[in-house]
C-alpha positions in Angstrom: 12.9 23.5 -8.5 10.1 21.6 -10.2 9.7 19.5 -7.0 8.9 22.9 -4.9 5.4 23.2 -7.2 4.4 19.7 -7.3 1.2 19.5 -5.2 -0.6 16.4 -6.8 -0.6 14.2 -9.2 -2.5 16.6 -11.5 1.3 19.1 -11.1 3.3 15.8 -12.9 0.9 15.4 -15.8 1.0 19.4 -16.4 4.9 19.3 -16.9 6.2 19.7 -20.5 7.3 16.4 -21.1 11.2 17.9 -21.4 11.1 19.1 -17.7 10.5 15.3 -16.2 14.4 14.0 -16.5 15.2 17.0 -14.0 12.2 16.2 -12.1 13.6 12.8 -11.4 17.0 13.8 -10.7 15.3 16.4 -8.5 13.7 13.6 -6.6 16.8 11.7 -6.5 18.7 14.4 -4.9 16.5 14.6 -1.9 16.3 10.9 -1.6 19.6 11.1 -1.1 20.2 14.2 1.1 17.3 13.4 3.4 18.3 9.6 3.9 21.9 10.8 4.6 20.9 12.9 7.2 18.4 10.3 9.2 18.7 6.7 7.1 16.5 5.6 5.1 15.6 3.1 2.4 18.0 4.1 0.1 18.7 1.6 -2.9 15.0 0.5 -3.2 13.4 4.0 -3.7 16.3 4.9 -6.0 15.5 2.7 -8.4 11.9 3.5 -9.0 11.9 6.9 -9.6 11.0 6.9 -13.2 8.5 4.4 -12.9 7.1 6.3 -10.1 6.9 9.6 -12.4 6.2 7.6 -14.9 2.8 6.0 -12.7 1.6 9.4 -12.1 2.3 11.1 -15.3 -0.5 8.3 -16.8 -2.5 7.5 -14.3 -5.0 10.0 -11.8 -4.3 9.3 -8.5 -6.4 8.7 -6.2 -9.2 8.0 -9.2 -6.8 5.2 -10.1 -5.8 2.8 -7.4 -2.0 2.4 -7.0 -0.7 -0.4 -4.1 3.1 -0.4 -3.2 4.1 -3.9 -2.0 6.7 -3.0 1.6 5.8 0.5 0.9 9.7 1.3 1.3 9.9 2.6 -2.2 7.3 5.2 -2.0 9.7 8.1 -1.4 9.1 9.6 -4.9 5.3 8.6 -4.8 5.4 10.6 -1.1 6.9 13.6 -2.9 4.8 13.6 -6.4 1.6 13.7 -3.8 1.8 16.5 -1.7 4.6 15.5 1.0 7.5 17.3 -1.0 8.6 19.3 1.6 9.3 16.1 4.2 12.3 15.3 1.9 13.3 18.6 0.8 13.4 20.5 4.0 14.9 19.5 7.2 12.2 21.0 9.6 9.6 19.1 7.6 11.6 15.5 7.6 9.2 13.9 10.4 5.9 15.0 8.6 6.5 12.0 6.6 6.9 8.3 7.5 9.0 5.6 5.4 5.8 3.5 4.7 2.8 4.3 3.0 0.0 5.6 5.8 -3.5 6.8 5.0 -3.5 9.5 7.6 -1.2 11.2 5.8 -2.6 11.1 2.1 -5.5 10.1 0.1 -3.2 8.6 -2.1 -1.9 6.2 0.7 -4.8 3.1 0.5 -3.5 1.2 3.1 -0.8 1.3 6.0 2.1 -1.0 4.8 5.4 -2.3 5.9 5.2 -6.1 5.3 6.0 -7.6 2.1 3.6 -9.8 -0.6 0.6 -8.3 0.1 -0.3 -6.3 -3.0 -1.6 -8.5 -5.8 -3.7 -9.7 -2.8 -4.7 -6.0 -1.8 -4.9 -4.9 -5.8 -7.7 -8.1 -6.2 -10.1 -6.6 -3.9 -9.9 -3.2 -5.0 -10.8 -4.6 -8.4 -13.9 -6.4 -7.7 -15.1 -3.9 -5.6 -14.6 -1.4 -8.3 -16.5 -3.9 -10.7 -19.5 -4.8 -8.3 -19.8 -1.4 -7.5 -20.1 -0.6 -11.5 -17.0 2.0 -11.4 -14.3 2.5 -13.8 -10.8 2.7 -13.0 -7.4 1.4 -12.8 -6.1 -0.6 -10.1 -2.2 -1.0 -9.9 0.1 -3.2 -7.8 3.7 -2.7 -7.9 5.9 -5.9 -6.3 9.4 -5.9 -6.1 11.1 -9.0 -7.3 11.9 -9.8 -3.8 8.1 -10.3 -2.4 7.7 -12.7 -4.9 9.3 -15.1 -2.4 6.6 -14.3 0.0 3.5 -17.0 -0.3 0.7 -14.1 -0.3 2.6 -12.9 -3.5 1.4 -16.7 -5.2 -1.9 -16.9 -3.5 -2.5 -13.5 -4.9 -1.4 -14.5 -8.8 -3.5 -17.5 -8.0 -6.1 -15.9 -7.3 -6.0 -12.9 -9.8 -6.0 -15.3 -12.8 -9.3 -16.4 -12.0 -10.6 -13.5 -11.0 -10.2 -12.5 -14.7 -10.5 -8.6 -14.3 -8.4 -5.7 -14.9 -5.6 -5.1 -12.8 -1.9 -4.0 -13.4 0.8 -5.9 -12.1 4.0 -4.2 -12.0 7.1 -6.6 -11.2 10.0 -3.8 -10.4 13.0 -6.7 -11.0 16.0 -5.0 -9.4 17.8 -8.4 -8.8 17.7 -7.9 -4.9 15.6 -8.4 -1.9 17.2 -6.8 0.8 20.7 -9.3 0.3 20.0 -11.3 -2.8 17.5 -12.9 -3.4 16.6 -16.7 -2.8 14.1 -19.1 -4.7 13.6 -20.9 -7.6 11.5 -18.7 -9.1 14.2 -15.9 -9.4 16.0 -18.4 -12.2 12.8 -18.0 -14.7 13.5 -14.0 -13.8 17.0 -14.1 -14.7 15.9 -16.1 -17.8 13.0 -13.5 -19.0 15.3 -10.8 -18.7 18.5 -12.7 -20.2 15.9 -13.2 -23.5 13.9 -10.1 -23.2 11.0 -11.6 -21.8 10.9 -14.2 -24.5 11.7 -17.3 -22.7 9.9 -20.4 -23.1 9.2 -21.1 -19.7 7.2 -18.4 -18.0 5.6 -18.5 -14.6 3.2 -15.8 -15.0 1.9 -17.1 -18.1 1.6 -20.6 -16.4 -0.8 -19.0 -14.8 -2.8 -17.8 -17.4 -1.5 -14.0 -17.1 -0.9 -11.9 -19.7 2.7 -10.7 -19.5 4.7 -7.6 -20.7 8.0 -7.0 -20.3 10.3 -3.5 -20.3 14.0 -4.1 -20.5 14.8 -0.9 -18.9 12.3 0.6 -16.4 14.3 3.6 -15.5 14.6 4.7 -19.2 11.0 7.4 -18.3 10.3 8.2 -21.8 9.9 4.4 -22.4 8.3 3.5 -19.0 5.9 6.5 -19.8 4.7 5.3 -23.2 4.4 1.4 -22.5 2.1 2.4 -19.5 -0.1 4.3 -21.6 -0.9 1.6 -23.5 -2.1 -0.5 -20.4 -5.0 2.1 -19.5 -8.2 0.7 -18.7 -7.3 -3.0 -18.7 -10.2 -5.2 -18.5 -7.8 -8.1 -17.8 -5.2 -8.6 -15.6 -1.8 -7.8 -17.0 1.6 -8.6 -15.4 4.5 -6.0 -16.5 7.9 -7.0 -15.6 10.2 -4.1 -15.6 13.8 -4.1 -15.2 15.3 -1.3 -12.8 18.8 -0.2 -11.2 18.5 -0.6 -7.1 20.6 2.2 -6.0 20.4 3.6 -9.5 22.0 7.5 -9.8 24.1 7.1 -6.9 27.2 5.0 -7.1 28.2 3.9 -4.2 24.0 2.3 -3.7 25.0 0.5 -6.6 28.3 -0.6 -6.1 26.9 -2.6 -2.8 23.2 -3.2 -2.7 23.1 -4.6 0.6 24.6 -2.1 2.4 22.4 0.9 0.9 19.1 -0.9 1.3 19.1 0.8 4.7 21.7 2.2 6.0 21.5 4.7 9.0 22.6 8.1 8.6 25.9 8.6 6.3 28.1 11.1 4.7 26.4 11.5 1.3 29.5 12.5 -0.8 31.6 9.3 1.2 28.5 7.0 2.3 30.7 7.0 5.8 28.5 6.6 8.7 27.7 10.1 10.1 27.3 9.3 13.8 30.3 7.6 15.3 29.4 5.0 18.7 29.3 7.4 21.9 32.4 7.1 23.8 32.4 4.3 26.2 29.7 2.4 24.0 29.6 -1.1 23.3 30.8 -2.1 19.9 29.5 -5.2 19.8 25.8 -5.7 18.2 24.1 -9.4 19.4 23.4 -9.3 15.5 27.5 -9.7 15.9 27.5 -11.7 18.9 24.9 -14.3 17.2 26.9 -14.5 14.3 30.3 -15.0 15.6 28.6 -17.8 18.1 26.9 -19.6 15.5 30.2 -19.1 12.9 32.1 -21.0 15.5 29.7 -23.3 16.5 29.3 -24.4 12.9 33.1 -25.3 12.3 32.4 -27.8 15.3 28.7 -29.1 14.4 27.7 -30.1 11.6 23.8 -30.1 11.9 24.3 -26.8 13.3 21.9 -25.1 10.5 21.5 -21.5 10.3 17.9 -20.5 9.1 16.5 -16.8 8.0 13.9 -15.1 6.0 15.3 -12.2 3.6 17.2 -10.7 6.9 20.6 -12.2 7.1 21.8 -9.2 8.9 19.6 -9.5 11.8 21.9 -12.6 12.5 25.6 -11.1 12.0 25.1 -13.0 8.8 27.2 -10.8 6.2 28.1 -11.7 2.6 31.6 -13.8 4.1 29.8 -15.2 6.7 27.3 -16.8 4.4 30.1 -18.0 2.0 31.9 -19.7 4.6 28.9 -21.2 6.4 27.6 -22.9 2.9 24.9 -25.0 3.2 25.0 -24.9 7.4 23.5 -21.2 6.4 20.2 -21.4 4.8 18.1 -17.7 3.7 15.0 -18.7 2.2 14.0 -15.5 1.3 10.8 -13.1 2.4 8.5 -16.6 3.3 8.7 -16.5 7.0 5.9 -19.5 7.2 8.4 -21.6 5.2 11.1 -20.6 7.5 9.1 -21.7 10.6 7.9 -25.3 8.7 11.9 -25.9 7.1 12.7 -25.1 10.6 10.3 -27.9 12.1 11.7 -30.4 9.8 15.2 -29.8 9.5 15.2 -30.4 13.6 12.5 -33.5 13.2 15.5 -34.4 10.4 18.3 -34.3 13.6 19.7 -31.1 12.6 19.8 -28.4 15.2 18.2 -25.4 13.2 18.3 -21.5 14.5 15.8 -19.0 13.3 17.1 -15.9 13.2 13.6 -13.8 12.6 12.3 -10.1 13.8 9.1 -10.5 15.9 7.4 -8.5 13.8 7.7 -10.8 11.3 7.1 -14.1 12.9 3.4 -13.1 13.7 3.1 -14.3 9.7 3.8 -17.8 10.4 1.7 -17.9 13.6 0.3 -20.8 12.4 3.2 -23.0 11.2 4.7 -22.1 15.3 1.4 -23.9 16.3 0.4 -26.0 14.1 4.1 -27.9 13.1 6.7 -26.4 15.7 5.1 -26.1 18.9 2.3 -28.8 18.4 5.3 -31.6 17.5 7.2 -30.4 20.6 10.5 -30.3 17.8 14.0 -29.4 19.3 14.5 -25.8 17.3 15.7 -22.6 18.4 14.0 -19.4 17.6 15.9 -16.0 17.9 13.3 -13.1 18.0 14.9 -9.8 17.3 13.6 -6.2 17.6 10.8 -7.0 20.0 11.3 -3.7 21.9 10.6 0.0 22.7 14.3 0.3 21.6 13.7 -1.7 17.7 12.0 0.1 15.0 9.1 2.8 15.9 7.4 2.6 12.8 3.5 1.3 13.0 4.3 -1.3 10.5 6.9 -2.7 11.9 6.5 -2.8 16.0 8.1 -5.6 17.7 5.9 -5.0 21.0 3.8 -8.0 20.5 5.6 -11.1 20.8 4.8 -12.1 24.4 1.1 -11.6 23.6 1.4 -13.3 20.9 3.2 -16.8 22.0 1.8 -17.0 25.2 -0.8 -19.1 24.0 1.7 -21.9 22.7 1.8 -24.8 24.8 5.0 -26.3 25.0 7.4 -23.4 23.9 10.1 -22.2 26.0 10.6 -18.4 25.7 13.8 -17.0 27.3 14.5 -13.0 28.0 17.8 -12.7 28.9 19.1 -9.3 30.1 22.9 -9.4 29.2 25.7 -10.9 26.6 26.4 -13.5 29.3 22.7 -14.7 29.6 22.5 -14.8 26.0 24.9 -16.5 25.0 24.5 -19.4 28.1 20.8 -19.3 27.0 22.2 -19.6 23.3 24.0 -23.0 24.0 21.5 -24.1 25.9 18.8 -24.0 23.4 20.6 -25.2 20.9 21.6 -28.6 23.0 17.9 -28.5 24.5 15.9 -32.1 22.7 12.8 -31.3 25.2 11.2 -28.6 22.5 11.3 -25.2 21.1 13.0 -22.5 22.7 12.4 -19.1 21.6 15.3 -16.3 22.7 14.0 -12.9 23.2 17.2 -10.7 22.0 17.7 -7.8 24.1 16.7 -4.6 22.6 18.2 -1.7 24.3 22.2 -2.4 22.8 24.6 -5.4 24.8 25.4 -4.8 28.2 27.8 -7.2 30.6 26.7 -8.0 33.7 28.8 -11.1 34.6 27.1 -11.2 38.0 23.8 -12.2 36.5 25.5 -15.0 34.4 23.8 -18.4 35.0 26.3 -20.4 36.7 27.6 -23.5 35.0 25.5 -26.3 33.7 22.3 -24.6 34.9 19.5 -25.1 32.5 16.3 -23.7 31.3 14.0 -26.0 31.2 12.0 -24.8 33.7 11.1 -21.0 34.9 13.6 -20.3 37.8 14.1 -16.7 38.7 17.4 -15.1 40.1 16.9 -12.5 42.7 19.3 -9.7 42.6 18.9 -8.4 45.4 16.5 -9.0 48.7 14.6 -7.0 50.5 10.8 -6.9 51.7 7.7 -5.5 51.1 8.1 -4.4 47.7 9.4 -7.3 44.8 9.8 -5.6 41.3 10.3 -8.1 38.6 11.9 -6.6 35.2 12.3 -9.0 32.3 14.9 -8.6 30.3 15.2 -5.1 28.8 13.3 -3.8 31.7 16.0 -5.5 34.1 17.9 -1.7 34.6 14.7 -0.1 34.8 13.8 -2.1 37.4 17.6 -1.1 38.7 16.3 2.3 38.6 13.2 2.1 40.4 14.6 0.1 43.0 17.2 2.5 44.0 14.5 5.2 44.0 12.8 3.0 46.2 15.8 2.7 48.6 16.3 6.5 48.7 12.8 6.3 49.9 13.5 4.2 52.6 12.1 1.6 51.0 14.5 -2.0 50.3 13.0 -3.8 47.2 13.9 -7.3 46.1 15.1 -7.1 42.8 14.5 -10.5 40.4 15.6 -11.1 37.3 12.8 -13.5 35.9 14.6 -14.7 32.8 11.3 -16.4 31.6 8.7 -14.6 29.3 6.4 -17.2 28.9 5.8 -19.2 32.0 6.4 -18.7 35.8 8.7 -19.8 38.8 5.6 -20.3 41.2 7.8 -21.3 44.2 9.9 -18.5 43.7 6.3 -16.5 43.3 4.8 -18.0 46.2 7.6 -17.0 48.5 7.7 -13.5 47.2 4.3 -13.5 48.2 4.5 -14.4 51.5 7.4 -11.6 52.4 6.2 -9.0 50.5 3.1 -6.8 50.0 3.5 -5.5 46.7 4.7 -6.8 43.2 5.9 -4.4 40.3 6.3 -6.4 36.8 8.2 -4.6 33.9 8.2 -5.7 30.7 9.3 -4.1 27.1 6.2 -5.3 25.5 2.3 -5.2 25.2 0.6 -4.6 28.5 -2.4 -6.6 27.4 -2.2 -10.1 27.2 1.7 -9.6 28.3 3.9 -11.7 30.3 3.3 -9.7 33.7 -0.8 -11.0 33.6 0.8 -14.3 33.6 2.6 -13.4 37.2 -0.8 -11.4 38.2 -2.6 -14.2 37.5 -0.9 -16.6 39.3 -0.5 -14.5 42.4 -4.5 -13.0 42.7 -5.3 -16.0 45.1 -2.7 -14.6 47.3 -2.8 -11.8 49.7 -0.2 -9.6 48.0 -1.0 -6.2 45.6 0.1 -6.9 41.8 0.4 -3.9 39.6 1.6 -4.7 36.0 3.9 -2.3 33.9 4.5 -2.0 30.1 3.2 -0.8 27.2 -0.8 -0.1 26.4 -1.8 -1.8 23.4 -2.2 0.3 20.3 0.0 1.3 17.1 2.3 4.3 18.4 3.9 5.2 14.9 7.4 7.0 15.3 7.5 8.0 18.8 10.1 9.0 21.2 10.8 6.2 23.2 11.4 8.5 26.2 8.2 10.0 25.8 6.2 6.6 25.1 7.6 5.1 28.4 6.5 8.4 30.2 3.5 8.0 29.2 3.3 4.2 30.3 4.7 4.9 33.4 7.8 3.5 32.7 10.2 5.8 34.3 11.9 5.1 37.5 10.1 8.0 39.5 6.9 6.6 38.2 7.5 2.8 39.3 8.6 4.0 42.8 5.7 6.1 43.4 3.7 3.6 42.3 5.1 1.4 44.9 4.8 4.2 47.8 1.1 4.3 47.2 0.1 0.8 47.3 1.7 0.5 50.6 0.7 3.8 51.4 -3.3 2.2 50.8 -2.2 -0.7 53.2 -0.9 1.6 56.2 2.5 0.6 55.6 
């Protein structure tokens, strides 16, 4: 295997020219096998393998600067730079994350997992390189899909007048992750339709030059038109045309489905872990889009709104079709999503973001500024803001609470259970006092009928629901937390010990009567929360209860980037385990004499 002696760079550009096309289907091959046996970003790195080869066959990385927009198509990049073996060999498949991540190479210039960001990043690096006097090439490569994204056109703004030499690499594979929405994918379908000729041209608008390769996975071709963009001492704009999926059928046959699928039969593309017996079918990705579906057929300014994620939202191809216009993607621009989502509810519609949190810390401002500040009537569905969501660096969902606590005005619901969710659902949705955000649960849909609100309550303001009563210890468990809180309360009873159990439904916000008389029966109150310690919800209880003469200790998770961890040993770690919680407990009343 050619891939086995690859070591750097420096391996590529010693190849014999005629041993590259089995290079590349090397790399394919252990795209594939390693994403079948743990998922993966499987259409999107596809594509790019020979302009990946290609990259470092001409250019000398890490001399030459080379910026992946995402970061989820630099499987082949990982593998022509040292980190072969975490594709090609099983016991090696963790060394590796999906993203780009300077701890693990010098070829990696920046952690990166949100879209849009490389013209941006590829500016800097170029007039540092020119003020420090150096001499090299800087290269960005953007799929078509960030150029949605409003960094992606602050960037070209910028880089026009900057003036100086940087590559611009637009890999045009048709697709964001479902297809792509804007208007400036109709001057992409007309450059390629005319072979980069057309008249209109949004990159030249600009002032850029622009360059344009028909078919980017054809290497010999992608090899010899980057050899002729060496040394650039202006900024260039190269819009190549690539396959997603390309060299494996069944990713091209459905883009969608293979941009990340979870682990799957490569020779079938059949899922290769069937659901545990006895577990939940349902997703609330499901649940949200059979609600909405229905609600839709019903309301008419029922307006479904998402950015580049329709999934997330039980949104699948027929979904969208039959939803029309009621269904709105505008494509990786989650500030725009926020703003539309302002006006379409100023407008009398009754708008529903479907957004991951991780995502909605990029339109922070439009939540303050035109949401939250205008006190508009919109629902907001944050999704994957857990322990449970994705464990990657780049994309932790742990920071929402922290991060909308400080918006005056905004509603922010937790529910624990398919019943909550959906009451809280309708509720929000009829609500005309101001935004409600809905923190989706992250650990899977549970039932619990018992903690269903009962009918015609409302949320307008923080009311908790105790579970069950007890005294001297009160553990409140938001949301997720809610069965860890379960947990430690029975460990607390085979202690001897009867806890009140609440289920606090609020994440921003508190019940301060309900509070106030937890304060007065009990001497100690646990908080749980699935989130950022720091700045989380449970200060928010801490705070209000310090005047009081009861104990407060807060649970969650210490701030920081944990990057791919086992969730059982990150809430170890934090505490978070039943035994933990309830010993906790024991001690404080143990320091009281009780």
């Amino acid at each position: 295997m050619y891939l086995e002696r690859i070591g750097s760079p420096a391996d590529v550009r010693a190849l014999d020219a005629s041993d590259l096309p089995v290079l590349c289907q090397e790399i394919r091959r252990a795209i594939v096998e390693k994403s079948a046996a743990e998922g993966g970003h499987v259409g999107s790195n596809l594509g790019v393998v020979e302009l990946t080869v290609a990259l470092h066959r001409v250019f000398e990385s890490p001399r030459d600067q080379i910026v992946f927009d995402v970061s989820h198509q630099t499987y082949a990049h990982k593998m022509l730079t040292g980190r072969a073996a975490a594709f090609t060999d099983p016991a090696h498949y963790a060394d590796a994350s999906g993203f780009a991540n300077p701890r693990e190479s010098e070829h990696d210039l920046f952690a990166m997992g949100h879209t849009s960001t490389s013209v941006s990043l590829a500016c800097g690096l170029a007039l540092a390189r020119d003020r420090a006097g150096e001499n090299h090439d800087v290269v960005a490569v953007i799929g078509d899909g960030s150029l949605s994204g409003g960094l992606a056109f602050e960037g070209f703004d910028n880089l026009a007048e900057l003036g100086t030499g940087v590559l611009v690499i637009i890999n045009d594979n048709g697709w964001s992750i479902a297809e792509n929405h804007g208007g400036i994918y109709a001057n992409l379908a007309e450059l390629r339709a005319t072979g980069g000729a057309a008249e209109h041209n949004f990159f030249r608008s600009l002032g850029l030059d622009y360059r344009f390769v028909a078919d980017g996975n054809d290497l010999a071709g992608m090899i010899a038109e980057l050899e002729g963009l060496r040394g650039l001492t202006h900024p260039v704009v190269l819009h190549v045309c690539t396959a997603k999926g390309s060299g494996y059928d069944l990713a091209l046959a459905d883009p969608e489905r293979w941009h990340h699928p979870a682990a799957f039969d490569a020779k079938t593309g059949e899922p290769r872990r069937a659901p545990a017996p006895g577990a939940p079918l349902a997703t609330y990705a499901e649940i949200t889009g059979a609600w909405l579906s229905a609600q839709m057929e019903t309301d008419s300014l029922l307006v479904g709104v998402n950015a580049a994620t329709p999934y997330i939202m039980g949104f699948n191809p027929a979904r969208r079709a039959a939803a029309g216009s009621q269904f709105v993607d505008v494509g990786i621009a989650e500030q725009h999503a926020v703003t539309f989502t302002a006006a379409l509810a100023r407008g009398g519609a009754h708008p529903v973001l479907g957004i991951y949190g991780v995502f909605l810390q990029r339109a922070y401002d439009q939540l303050w500024h035109d949401l939250c500040l205008n006190a508009l009537p919109a629902t907001i569905l944050t999704f994957g803001c857990s322990v449970f969501g994705t464990r990657d660096a780049t994309h932790l969902g742990l920071f929402d609470i922290t991060l909308l606590s400080g918006l005056p005005g905004l509603a922010y619901l937790a529910p624990v259970c398919r019943e909550e969710y959906e009451a809280m659902l309708a509720w929000a949705v009829g609500h005309t006092g101001g935004p409600v955000a809905i923190r989706v649960p992250g650990q899977g849909v549970v039932s619990r009928p018992e903690l269903a609100p009962a009918a015609g309550e409302g949320f307008a303001i923080p009311r908790y629901q105790t579970v069950r009563r007890g005294s001297d210890v009160a553990i409140l468990a938001l949301g997720s937390f809610f069965e860890l809180g379960e947990r430690a309360a029975d460990a607390l009873e085979a202690a001897g010990v009867h806890a009140t159990l609440v289920n606090p439904r609020f994440a921003l916000g508190v019940d301060m009567e309900a509070l106030d008389e937890i304060a007065a029966s009990h001497r100690v109150v646990l908080t749980l929360e699935d989130g950022i310690l720091e700045g989380g919800w449970g200060e928010q209880v801490a705070r209000h209860l310090g005047p009081r003469d009861v104990r407060v200790r807060c649970f969650g998770v210490r701030t920081g980037y944990p990057d791919r961890f086992d969730v059982d040993e990150l809430l170890a770690s934090n505490g978070l385990t039943p035994e933990a919680i309830a010993g906790a407990a024991l001690d404080m009343l143990a320091d009281q004499g009780l």
